[in-house]
Backbone bond lengths (Angstrom), bond angles and torsions (degrees), N, CA, C in turn:
res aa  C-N    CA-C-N  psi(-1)  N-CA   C-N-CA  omega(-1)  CA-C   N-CA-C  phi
1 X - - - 1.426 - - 1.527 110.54 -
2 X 1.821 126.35 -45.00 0.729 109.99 -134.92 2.224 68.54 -112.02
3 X 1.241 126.30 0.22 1.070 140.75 -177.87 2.064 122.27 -132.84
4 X 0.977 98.32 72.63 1.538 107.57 177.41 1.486 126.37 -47.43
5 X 1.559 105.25 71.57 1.722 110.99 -155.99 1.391 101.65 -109.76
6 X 1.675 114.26 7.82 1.549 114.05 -154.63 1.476 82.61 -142.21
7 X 1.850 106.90 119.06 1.830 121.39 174.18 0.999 98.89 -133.96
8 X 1.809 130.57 131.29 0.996 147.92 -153.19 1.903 130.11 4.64
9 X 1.621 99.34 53.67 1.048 116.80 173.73 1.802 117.59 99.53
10 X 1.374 113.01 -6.57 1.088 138.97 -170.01 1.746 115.29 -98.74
11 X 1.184 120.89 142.10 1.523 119.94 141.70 1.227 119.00 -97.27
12 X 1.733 80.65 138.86 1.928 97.33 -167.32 1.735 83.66 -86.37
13 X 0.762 124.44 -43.27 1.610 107.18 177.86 1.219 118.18 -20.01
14 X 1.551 102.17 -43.15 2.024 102.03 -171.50 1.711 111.30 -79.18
15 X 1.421 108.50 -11.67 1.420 115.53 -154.88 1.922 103.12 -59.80
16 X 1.203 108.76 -24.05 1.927 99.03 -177.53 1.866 90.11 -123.47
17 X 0.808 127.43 -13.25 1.492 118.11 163.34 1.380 140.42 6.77
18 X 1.293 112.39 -60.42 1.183 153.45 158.55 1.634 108.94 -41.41
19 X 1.708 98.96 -76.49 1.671 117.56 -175.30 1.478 91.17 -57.01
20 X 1.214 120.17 -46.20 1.700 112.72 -151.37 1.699 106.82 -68.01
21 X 1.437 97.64 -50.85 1.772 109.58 -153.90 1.801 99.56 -105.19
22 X 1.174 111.08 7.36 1.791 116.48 -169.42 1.370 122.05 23.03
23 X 2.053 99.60 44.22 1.164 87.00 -172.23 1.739 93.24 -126.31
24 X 1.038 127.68 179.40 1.697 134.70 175.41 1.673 101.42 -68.47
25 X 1.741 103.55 119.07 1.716 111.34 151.14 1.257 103.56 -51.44
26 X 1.782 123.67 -69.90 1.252 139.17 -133.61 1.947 91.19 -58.91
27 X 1.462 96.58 -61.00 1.319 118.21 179.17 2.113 104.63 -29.39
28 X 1.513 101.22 -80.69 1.222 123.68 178.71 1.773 101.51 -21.69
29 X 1.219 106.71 -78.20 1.687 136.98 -163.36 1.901 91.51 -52.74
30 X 1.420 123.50 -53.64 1.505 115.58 -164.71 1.196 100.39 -63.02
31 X 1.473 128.33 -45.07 1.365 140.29 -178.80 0.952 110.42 -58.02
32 X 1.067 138.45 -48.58 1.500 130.87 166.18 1.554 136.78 -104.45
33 X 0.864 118.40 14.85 1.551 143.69 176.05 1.452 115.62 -124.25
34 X 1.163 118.10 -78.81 1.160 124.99 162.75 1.668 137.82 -9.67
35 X 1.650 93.39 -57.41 1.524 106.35 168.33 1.329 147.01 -100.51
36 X 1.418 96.88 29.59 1.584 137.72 -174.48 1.672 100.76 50.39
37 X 1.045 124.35 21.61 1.886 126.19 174.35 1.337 97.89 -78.99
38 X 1.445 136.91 -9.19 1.657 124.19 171.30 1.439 105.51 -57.41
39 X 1.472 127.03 -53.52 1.375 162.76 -110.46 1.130 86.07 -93.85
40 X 1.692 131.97 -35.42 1.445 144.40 -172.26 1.198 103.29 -77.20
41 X 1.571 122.93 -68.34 1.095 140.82 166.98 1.375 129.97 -22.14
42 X 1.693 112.15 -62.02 1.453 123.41 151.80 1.412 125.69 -30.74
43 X 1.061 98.17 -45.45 1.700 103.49 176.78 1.052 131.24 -103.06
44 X 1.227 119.04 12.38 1.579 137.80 -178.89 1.663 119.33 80.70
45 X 0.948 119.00 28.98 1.359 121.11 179.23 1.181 115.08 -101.19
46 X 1.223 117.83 -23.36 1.438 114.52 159.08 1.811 117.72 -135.48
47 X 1.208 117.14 162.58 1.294 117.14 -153.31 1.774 93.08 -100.71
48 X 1.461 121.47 126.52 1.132 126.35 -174.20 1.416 118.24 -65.90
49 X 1.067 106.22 -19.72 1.647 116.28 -177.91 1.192 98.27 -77.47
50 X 1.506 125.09 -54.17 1.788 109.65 -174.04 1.462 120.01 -82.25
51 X 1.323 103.82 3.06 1.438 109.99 168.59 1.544 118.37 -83.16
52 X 1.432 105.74 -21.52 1.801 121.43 174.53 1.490 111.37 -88.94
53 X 1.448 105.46 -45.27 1.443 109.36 149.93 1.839 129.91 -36.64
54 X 0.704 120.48 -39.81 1.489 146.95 -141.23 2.020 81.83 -108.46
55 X 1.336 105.29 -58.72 1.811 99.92 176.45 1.185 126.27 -77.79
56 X 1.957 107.86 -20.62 1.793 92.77 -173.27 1.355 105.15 -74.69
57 X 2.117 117.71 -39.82 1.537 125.74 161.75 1.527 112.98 -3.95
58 X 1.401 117.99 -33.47 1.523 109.59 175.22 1.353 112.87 -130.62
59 X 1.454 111.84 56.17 1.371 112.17 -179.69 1.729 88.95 -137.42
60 X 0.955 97.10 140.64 1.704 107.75 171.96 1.455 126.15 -60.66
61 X 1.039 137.24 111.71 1.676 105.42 178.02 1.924 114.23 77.86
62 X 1.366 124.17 3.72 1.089 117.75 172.21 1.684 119.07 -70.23
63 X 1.323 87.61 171.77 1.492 95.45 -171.45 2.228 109.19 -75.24
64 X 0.854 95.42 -151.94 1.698 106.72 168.56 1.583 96.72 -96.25
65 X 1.446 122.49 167.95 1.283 137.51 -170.35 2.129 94.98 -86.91
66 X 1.314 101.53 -43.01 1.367 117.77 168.97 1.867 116.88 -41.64
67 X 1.058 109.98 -57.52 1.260 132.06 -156.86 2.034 105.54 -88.88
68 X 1.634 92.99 -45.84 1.200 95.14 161.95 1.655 125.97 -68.57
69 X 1.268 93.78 -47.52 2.093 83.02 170.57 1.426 119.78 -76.40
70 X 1.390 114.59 -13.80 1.867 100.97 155.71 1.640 112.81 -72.05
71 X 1.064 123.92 -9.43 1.367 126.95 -165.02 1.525 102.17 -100.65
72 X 1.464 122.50 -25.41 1.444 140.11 156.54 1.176 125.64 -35.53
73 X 1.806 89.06 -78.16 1.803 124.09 177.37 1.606 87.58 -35.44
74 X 1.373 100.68 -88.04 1.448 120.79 -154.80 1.133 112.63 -40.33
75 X 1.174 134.79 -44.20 1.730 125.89 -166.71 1.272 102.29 -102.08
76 X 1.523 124.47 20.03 1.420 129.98 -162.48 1.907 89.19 -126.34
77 X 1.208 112.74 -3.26 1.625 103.75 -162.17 1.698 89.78 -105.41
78 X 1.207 117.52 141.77 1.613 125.93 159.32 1.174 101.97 -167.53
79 X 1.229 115.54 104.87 1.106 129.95 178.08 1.815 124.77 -74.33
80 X 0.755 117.21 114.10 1.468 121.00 149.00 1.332 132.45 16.52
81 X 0.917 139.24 51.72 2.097 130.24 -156.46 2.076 85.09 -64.18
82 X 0.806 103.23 -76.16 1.588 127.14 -165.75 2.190 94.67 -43.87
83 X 0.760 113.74 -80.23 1.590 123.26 178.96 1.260 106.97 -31.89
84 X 1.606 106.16 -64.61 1.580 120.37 172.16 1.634 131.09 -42.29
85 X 1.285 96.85 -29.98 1.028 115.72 -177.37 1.644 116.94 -78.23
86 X 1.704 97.43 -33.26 1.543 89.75 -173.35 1.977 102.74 -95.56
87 X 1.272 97.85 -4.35 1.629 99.54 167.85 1.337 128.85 -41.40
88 X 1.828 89.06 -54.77 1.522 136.96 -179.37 1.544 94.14 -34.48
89 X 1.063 106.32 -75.51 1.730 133.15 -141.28 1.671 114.21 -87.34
90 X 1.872 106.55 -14.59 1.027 108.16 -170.86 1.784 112.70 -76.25
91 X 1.371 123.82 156.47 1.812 130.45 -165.50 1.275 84.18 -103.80
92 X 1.391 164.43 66.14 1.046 157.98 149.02 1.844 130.50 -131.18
93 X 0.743 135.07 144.91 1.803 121.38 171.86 1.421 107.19 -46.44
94 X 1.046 141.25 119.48 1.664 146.97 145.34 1.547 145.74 -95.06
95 X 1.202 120.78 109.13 1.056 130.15 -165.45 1.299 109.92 -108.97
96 X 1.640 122.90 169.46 1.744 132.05 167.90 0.820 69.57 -98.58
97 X 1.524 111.29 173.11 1.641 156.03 -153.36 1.918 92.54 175.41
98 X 1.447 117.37 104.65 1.010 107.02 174.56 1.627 120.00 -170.00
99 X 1.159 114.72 143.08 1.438 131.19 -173.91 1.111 118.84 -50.10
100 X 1.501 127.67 13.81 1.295 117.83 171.60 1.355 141.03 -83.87
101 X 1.194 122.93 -168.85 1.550 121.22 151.48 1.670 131.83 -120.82
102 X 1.089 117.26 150.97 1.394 112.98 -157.45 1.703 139.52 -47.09
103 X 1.106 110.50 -0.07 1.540 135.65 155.06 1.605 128.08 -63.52
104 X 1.750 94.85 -50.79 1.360 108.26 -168.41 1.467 78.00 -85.95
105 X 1.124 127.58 -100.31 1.621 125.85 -173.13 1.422 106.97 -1.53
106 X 1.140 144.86 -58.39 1.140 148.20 -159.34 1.876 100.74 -79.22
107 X 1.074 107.36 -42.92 1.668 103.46 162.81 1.394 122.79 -76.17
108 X 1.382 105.09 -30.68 2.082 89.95 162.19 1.525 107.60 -72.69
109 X 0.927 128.19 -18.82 1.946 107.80 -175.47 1.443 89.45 -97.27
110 X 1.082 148.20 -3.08 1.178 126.43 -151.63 1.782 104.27 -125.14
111 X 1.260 112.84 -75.79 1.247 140.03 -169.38 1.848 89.67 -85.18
112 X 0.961 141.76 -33.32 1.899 136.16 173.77 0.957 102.99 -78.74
113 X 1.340 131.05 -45.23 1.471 128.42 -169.18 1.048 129.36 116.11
114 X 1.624 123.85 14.62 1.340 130.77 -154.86 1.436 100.79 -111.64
115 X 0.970 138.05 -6.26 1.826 136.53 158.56 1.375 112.19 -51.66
116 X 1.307 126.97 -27.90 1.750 127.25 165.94 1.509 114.25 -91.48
117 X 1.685 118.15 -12.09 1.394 113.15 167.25 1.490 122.09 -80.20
118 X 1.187 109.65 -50.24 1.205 122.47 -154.22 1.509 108.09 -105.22
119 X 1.583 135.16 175.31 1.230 115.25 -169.90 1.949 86.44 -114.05
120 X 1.027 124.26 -29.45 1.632 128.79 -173.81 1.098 97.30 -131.88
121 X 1.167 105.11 164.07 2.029 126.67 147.43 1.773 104.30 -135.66
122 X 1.644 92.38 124.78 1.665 103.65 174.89 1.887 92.23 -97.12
123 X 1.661 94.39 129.42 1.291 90.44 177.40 1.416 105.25 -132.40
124 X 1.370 129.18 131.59 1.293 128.92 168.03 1.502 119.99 -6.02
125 X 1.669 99.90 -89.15 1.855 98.08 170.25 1.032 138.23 -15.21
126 X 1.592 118.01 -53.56 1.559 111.68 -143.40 2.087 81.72 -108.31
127 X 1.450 110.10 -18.00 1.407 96.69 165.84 1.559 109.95 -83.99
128 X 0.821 118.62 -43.03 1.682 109.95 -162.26 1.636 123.16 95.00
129 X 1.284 95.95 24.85 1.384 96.66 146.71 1.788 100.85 179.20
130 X 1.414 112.10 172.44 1.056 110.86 -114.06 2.073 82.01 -134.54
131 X 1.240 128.93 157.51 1.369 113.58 173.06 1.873 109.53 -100.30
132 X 1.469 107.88 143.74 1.314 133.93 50.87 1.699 106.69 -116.08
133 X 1.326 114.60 33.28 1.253 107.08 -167.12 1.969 111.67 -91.65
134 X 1.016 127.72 143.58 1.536 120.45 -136.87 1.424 89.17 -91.08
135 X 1.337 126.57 -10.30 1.850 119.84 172.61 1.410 108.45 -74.52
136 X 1.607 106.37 5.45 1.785 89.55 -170.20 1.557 79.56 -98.46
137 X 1.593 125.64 -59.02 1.307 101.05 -177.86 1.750 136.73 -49.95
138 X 1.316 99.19 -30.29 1.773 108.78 173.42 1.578 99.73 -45.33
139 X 1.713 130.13 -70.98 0.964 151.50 177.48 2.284 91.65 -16.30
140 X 1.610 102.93 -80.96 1.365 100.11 -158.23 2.012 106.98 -63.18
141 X 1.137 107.82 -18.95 1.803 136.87 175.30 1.818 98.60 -43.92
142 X 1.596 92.72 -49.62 1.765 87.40 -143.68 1.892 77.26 -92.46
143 X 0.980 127.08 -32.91 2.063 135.55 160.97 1.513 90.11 -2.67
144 X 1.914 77.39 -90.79 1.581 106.81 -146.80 1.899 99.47 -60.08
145 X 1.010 116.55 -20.45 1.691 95.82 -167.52 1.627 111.94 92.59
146 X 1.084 109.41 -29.76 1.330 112.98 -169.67 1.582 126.67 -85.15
147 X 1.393 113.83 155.56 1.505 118.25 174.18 1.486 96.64 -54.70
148 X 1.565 118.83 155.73 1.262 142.97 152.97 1.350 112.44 -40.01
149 X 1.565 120.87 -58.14 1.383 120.07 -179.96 1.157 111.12 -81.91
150 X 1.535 139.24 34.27 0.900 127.11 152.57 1.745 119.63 -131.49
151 X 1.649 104.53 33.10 1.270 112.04 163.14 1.716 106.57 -133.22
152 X 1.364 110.22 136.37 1.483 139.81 177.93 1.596 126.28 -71.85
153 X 1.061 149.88 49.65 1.293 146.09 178.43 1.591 107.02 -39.25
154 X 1.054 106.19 136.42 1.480 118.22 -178.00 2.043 109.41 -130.96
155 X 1.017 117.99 93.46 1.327 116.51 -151.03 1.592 94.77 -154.23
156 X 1.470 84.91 140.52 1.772 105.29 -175.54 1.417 121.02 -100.81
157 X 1.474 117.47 14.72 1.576 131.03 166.42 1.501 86.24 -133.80
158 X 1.798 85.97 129.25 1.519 122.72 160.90 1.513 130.02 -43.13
159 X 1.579 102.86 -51.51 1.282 104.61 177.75 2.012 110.49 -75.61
160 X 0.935 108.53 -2.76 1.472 102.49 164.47 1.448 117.28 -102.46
161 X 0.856 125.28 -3.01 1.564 147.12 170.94 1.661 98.09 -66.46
162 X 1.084 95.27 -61.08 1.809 114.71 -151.17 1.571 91.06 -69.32
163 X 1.600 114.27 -50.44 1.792 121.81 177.87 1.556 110.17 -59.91
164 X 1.214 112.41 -17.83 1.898 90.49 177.92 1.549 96.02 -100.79
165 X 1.593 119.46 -51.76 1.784 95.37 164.67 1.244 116.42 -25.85
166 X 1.010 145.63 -89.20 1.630 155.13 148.75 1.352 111.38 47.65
167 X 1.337 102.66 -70.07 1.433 161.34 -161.56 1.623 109.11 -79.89
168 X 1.723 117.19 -27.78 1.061 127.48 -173.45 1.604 127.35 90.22
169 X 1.583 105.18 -7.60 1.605 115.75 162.16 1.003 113.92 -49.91
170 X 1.423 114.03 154.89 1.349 139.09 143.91 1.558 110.20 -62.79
171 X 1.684 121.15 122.11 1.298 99.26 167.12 1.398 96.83 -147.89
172 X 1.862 115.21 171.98 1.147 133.60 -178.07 1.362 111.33 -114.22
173 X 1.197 152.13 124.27 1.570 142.08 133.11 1.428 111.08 -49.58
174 X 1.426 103.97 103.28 1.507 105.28 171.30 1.699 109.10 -88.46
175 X 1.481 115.01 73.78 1.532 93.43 170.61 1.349 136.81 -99.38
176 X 1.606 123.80 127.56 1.837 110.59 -163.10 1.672 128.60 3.77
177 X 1.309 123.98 -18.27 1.630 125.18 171.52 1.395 110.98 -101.50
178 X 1.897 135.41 1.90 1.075 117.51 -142.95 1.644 87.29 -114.41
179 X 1.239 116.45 -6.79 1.395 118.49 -136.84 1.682 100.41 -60.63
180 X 1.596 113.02 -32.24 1.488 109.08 -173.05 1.548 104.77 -74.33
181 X 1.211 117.49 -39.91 1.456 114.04 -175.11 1.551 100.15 -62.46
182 X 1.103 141.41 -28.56 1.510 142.75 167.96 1.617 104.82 -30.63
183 X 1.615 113.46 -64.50 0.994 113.79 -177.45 1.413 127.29 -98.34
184 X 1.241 116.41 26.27 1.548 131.70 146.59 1.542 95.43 -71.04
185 X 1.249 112.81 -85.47 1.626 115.23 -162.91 1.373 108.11 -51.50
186 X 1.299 146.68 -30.77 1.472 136.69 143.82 1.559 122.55 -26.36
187 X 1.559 98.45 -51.09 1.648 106.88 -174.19 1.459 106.93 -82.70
188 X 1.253 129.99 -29.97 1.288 136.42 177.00 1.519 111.13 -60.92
189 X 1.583 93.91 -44.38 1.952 99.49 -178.54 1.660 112.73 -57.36
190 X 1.471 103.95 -37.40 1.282 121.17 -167.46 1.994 115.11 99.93
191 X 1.896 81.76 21.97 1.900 83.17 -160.60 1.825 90.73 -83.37
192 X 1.165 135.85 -13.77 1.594 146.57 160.04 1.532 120.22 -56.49
């Protein structure tokens, strides 16, 4: 949402992959997707780096595990002009809420730029569990201090939408057409 890395169902990250690292997507993606070992990863059970480690070991000519996940991050980051923008501007506490693991998290606040936007990032990894599962919202719940109905999820998968309603949030489906109505209901809240 707050990083536009996904065009018509795809990561553009993978789109020169190939040319760049002369090594196999298909390959890359089964190895780590495929064999549900992300699933660990996501949640901190296993460390993503030695899991990339662990795949280039059988790649010919690969890079370092180091070199390859800056090469990840980086062509994996596009940020938001439009989203970003209403981050910027919003009168409220703001946080990520996000599916990662502790690497990538650590490169959106860090290396994106979001450590001067935002006041936290809840990230899968370094909590240990992962959304739509309702301990990830408890986790930011027991944070903020605050009632349930008075925090907003803003999230571009449905089924996490549906888990903080659940939950008693306020939430939005931000999907690629929604983005202006985003900032109606901002301005409506008075969160603009």
């Amino acid at each position: 949402m707050l990083n536009r890395n996904i065009v018509e169902g795809r990561f553009v990250w993978a789109d020169r992959f190939e040319a760049d690292l002369g090594l196999s997507f298909n390959a890359f993606q089964s190895f780590m997707f495929g064999s549900g070992r992300f699933a660990e990863v996501l949640v901190g059970r296993c460390d993503l780096r030695d899991l990339v480690a662990e795949w280039l070991t059988t790649q010919e000519g690969a890079p370092t595990a180091d070199a390859f996940l800056a090469y990840w991050f980086e062509k994996d980051a596009h940020p938001c002009a439009e989203v970003g923008g209403l981050l910027d501007r919003v009168t409220c506490r703001s946080v990520i809420a996000t599916n990662n693991e502790a690497r990538r998290a650590a490169y959106i606040m860090d290396d994106m730029g979001y450590r001067g936007r935002v006041e936290r990032i809840f990230a899968a990894g370094p909590m240990g569990v992962a959304k739509p599962d309702g301990g990830f919202f408890e986790v930011i719940e027991t944070w903020s201090g605050l009632p349930a109905r008075r925090i907003l999820l803003v999230d571009d998968l449905l089924r996490n939408v549906d888990a903080a309603r659940k939950r008693g949030w306020q939430a939005f489906y931000l999907h690629p057409n929604a983005r202006g109505d985003l900032e109606k209901l901002l301005s409506r809240s008075g969160l603009l």
